[in-house]
N, C-alpha and C positions, 0 to 999 in steps of 0.2 A: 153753314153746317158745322156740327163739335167735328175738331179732327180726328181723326182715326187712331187708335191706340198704337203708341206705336211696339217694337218687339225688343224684349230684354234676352238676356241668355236665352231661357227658355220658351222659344217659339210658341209656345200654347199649342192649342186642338185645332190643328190643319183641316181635321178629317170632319168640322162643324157639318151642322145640318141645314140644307142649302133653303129649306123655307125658313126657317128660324133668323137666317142670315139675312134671307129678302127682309124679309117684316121690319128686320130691327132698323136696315136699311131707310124701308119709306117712312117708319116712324122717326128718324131722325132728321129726314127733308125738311130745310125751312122751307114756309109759307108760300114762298116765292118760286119756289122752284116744284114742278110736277112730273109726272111721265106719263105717258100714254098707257092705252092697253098695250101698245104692240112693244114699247119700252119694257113692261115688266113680263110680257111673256118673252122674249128676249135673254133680261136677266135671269127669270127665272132658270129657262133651258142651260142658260147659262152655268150656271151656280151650281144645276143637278151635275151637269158634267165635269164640272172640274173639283166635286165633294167628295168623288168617286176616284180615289186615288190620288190627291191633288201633285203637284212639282212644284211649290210655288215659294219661294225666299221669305214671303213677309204671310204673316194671315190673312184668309183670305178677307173678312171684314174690314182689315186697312185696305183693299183694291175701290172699295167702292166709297165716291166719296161727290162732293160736289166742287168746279173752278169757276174761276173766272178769266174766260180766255181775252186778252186784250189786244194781242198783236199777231199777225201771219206774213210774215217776210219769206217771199220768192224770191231768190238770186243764185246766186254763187257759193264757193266754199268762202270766197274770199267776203263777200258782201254781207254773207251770216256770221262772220267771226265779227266783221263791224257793229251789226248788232248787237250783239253781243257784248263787243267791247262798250257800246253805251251805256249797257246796265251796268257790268264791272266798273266802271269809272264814277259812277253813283254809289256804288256801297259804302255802304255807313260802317257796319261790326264784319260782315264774313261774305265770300266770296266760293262757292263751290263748281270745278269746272272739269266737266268728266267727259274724254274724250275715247275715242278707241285708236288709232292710228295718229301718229307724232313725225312730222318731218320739219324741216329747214324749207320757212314758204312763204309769200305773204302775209300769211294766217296768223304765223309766229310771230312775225313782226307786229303785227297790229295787235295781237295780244300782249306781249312785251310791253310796247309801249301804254297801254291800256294799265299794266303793271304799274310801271314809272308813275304813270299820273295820280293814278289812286294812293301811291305811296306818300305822295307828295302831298296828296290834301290831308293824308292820314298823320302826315304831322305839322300840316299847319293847322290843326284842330287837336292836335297833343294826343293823338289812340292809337292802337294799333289794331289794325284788322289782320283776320283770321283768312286764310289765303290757304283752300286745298285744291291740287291738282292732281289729277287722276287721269291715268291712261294704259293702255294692254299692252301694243307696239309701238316699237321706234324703228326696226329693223328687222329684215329675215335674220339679218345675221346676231343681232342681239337676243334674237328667242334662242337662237340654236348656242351660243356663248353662255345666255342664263341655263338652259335645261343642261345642262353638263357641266357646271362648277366644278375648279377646283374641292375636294371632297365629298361631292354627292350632289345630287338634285336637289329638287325643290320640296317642298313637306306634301305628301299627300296630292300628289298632282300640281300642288299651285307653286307658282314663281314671283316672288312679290321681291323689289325691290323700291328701297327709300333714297331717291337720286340725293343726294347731299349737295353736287358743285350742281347749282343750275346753269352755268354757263355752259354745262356739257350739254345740254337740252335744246341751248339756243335761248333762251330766258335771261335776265337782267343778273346778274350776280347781287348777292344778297347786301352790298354795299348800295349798290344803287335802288333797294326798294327796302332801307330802315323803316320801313314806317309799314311792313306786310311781317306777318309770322305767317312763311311761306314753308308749306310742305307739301315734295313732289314724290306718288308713287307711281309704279308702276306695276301689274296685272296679266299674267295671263297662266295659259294651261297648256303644254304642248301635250300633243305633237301641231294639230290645228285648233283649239280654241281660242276664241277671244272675246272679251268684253268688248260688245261692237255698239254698246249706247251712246250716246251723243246727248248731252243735259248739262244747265247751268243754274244752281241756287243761289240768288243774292239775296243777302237779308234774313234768310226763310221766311221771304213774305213772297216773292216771283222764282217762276220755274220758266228755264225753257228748254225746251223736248225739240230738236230737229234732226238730219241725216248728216250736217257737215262736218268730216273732220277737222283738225288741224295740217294740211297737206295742200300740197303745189295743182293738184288736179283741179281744174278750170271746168265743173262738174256745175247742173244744176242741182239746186239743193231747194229743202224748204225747210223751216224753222218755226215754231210757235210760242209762243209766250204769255203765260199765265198766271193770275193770282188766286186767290183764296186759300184760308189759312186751312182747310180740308185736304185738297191736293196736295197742298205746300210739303204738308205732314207725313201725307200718304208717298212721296216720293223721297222725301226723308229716311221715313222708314226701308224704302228698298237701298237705299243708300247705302245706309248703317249694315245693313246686312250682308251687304258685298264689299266694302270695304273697312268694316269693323270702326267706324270711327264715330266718337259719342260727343264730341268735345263740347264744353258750354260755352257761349259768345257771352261774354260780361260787357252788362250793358243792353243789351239786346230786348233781354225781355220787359225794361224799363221804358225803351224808347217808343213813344205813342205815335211817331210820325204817321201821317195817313196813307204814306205812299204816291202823292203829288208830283213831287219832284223824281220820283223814281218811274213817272210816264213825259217825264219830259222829252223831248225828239222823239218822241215812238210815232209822233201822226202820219208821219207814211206808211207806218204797217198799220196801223189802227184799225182796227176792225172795225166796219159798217155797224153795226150792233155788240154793245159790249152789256152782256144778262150773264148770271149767274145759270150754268147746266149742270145737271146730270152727269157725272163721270167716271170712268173707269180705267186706273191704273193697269196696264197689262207688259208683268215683265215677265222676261223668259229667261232661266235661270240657266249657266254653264252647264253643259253634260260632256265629260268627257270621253261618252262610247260614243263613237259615229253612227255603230248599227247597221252595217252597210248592207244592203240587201244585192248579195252578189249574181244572180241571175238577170235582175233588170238591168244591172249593170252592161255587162256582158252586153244584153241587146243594147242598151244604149250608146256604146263604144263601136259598134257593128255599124248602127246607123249615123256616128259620124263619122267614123272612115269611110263611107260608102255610101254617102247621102242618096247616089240613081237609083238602090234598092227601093222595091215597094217595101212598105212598111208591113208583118204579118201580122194577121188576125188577131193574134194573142197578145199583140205590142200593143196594137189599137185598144186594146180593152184593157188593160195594165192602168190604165190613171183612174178606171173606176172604183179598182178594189188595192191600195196602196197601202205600204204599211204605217200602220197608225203612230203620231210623232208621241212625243213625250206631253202628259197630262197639264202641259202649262196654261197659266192665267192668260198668255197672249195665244197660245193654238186652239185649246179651249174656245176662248172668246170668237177668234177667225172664222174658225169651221160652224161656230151657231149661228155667227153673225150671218155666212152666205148663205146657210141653209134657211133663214128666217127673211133672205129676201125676196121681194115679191114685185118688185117694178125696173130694177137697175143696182147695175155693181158699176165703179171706175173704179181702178187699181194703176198705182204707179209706181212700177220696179224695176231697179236696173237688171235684175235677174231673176228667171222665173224656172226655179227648177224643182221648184217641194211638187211631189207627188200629189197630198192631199191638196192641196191647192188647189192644182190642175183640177184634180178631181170634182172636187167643190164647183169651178168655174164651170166646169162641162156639165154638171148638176143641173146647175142654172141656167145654161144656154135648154138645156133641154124643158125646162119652164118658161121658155121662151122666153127671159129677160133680158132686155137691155145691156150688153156686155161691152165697155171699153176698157184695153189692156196697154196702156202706153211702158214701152220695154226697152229693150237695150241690144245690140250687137255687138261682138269681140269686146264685152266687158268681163273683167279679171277673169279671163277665159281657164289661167293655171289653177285658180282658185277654187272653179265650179268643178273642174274636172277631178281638181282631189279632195274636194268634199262632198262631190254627188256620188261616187266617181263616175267618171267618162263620161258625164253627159255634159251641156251646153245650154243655156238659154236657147236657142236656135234648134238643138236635136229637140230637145222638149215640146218647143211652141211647134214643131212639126209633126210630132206624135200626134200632141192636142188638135192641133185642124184637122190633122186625118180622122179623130175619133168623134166630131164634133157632129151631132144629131141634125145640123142643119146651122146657116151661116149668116142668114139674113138679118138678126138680132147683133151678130158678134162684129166690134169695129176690133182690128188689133193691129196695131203700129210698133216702129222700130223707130227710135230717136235719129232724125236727120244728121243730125251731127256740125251743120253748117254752122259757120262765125267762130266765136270765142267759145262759146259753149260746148264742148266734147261730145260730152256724156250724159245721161237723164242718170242722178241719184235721190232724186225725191223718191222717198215712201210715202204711199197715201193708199188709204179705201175709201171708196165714199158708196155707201148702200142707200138706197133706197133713197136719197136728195133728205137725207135723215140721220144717219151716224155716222158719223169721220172718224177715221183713226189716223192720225200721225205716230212718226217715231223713228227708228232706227232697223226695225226688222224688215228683210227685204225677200222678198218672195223665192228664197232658192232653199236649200237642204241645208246650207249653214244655218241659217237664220231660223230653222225648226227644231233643228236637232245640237245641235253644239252650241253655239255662242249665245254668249249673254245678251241681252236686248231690253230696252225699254220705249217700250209706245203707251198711248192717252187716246182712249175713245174717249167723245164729245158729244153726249145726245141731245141735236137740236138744229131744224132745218136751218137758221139764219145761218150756226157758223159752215152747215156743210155747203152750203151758197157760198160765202163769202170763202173761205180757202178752197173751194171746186174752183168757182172763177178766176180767181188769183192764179192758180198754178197753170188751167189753159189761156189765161192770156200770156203769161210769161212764157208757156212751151212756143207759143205761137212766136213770140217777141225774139227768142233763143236760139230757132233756130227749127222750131216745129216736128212733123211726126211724117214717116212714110207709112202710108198705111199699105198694108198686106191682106188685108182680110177685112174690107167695108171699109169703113171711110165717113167720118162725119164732120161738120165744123167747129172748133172747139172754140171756147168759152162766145157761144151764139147767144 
């Protein structure tokens, strides 16, 4: 598929017309690639919702575009950086690696040295590659150090700095990687925003979209890894828009390599089936008003100081009628996606506190489908409480059972926690054994309303099989699920 235009200063007509948009779309599908009816009435509903006021960084005809997905690595934070480091140590011209959270961990280390090596081939072949690193935090205390500079704050809400000594970061000092034109920034919004994507461009030929930061947490994670020079573009462009950078790779556009060698070692994540799909970019742009709807609060704070209350009537019925998030390409897409499904949702989040969500899922239990919710306990508990406020993964998923039409469809688990494995930080939906979305957005109030985000729906049964399985055999391998509410076998 041609790639998607991408955006100059002037953003063009956000406000396009959402059939004009489809058409142009399926007239641009190559041959090879289709969609169903149930794909375009999908899109469609799609597209009407999100014309209608759009939120959306890049135009909305750069979201829609075609990949090709090749690889789905389940592991670790540590074991996705390794991936990762595979492809980094492959690049030929430019290396793009955008993270949201920065510490002193394994992660670093293996990126580091990932560094070192690529430097090294870069000048035993006489070039220098293009080397950007990007990230939000390093520290609570460095957001609160930058929002209060000596002479003023930040421009306009934002804090951007250009780390100069990388050895402050924990990175190679720029003697030991001559052979990278290395630039590191960093991103964020106080008081709580952050750029909480996770994605890495080698080449601008492979993209990969998964949950892991660069951090010490012993978390599960999931990762994906994709080509085609449609997506490639289309994630380019949300790039450029958030971090303003245009630069050209010399050389780049000369080099015909076919990308062979750039799937070397990948055969343990190799996908069962590697086709060109249907795809949709879905980022969700910073807002720095929280919006905070202080009445539910209120009860929500109620019910977890004082979890023995019964729940009242009007708590029960609160995740029906929620307040509506911001018009993004990623809430937008969420909320059509559940409302259009018709046989099964799996969702995988380490926190479940958006409103509409909830809403949506209790939607669906009430159409009786098929509901598994694999979730989290005492995860960044300081975090949900002050950006829900007061509520909890745990206060929420209690509301939700109590408000829930009937149970016998709904499986919902809390991650075991046993072994090495803490924490579940995989993000995943899988509807209908049919559209998957990977990415970085994780089902709480942060991730609707504040922070920046990028996820990748993938329409097309083989790969929601092949990463569904993937991620329940590795939950099961990791350390598995308590379930609380049904109970099923996973990846059966």
């Amino acid at each position: 598929m041609p790639s998607p235009p991408l955006p100059d200063d002037d953003d063009g007509d956000k406000n396009q017309d959402a059939e004009g948009i489809l058409t142009g779309y399926l007239a641009a599908l190559p041959p090879s690639v289709s969609l169903t009816g149930e794909d375009e009435g999908l899109l469609r509903s799609f597209l009407r919702t999100l014309c209608e006021g759009p939120d959306t960084p890049v135009p909305i005809p750069t979201l829609l575009t075609t990949s090709l997905p090749r690889t789905y690595h389940a592991g670790t934070g540590r074991s996705q950086t390794e991936y990762l480091a595979r492809a980094i140590k492959r690049a030929r011209h430019e290396v793009i690696f955008v993270t949201c959270f920065w510490a002193a961990s394994d992660s670093l280390a293996i990126l580091s040295a990932a560094l070192r090596e690529l430097s090294a081939r870069a000048l035993a072949g006489s070039r220098r590659i293009r080397v950007r690193i990007c990230f939000s935090s390093v520290s609570a205390w460095q957001k609160v150090r930058q929002s209060f500079p000596p002479g003023g704050g930040g421009r306009k809400g934002r804090v951007r700095r250009t780390w100069e000594c990388l050895e402050e970061l924990g990175l190679p000092g720029r003697g030991e990687v001559r052979g990278l034109d290395v630039v590191v920034w960093s991103l964020f919004f106080p008081p709580f925003s952050v750029l909480h994507g996770k994605y890495c461009v080698v080449d601008r030929r492979s993209v990969f979209i998964g949950s892991g930061n660069v951090s010490w947490e012993c978390w599960g994670e999931g990762c994906g890894g994709f080509g085609g020079g449609g997506f490639v573009s289309s994630v380019l462009a949300y790039y450029r828009a958030v971090w303003g950078d245009y630069g050209e790779v010399p050389g780049l556009a000369e080099d015909d390599d076919d990308g062979e060698e750039d799937r070397e070692g990948e055969e343990e994540d190799a996908l069962k089936e590697i086709k060109e799909y249907p795809t949709i970019l879905l980022p969700n742009p910073h807002h720095p008003n929280p919006n905070f709807p202080i009445r539910s609060s209120i009860r929500s704070l109620t019910s977890l100081l004082l979890p023995c209350l019964p729940i009242p009537q009007q708590q029960q019925q609160q995740p029906h009628s929620p307040q509506p998030p911001p018009n993004t390409p990623q809430n937008a897409f969420l909320l059509t996606l559940l409302s259009h499904a018709k046989t099964s949702i799996t969702i995988h989040t380490p926190n479940l506190t958006s409103k509409p969500l909830l809403a949506s899922l209790l939607s669906a239990a009430s159409r009786k489908l098929r509901i598994t919710i694999i979730t989290c306990r005492n995860m960044m508990r300081l975090e949900q409480l002050a950006t829900t406020p007061f509520s909890t993964t745990e206060s929420c998923v209690r509301a939700f059972v109590a408000s829930l039409p009937g149970v016998e469809n709904v499986h919902l688990g809390y991650w075991r926690g046993g072994g090495e494995v803490r924490q579940w930080h995989v993000k995943a939906l899988i509807v209908d054994d049919a559209w998957t979305v990977i990415g970085s957005a994780n089902g709480d109030r942060a991730s609707w309303w504040g922070s920046g985000e990028i996820n990748v729906c993938v329409f097309g049964r083989g790969y929601a099989r092949d990463v569904g399985g993937r991620l329940e055999r590795w939950a099961v391998e990791a350390g598995g699920v308590e379930w609380v509410l049904g109970g099923r076998e996973l990846a059966a």
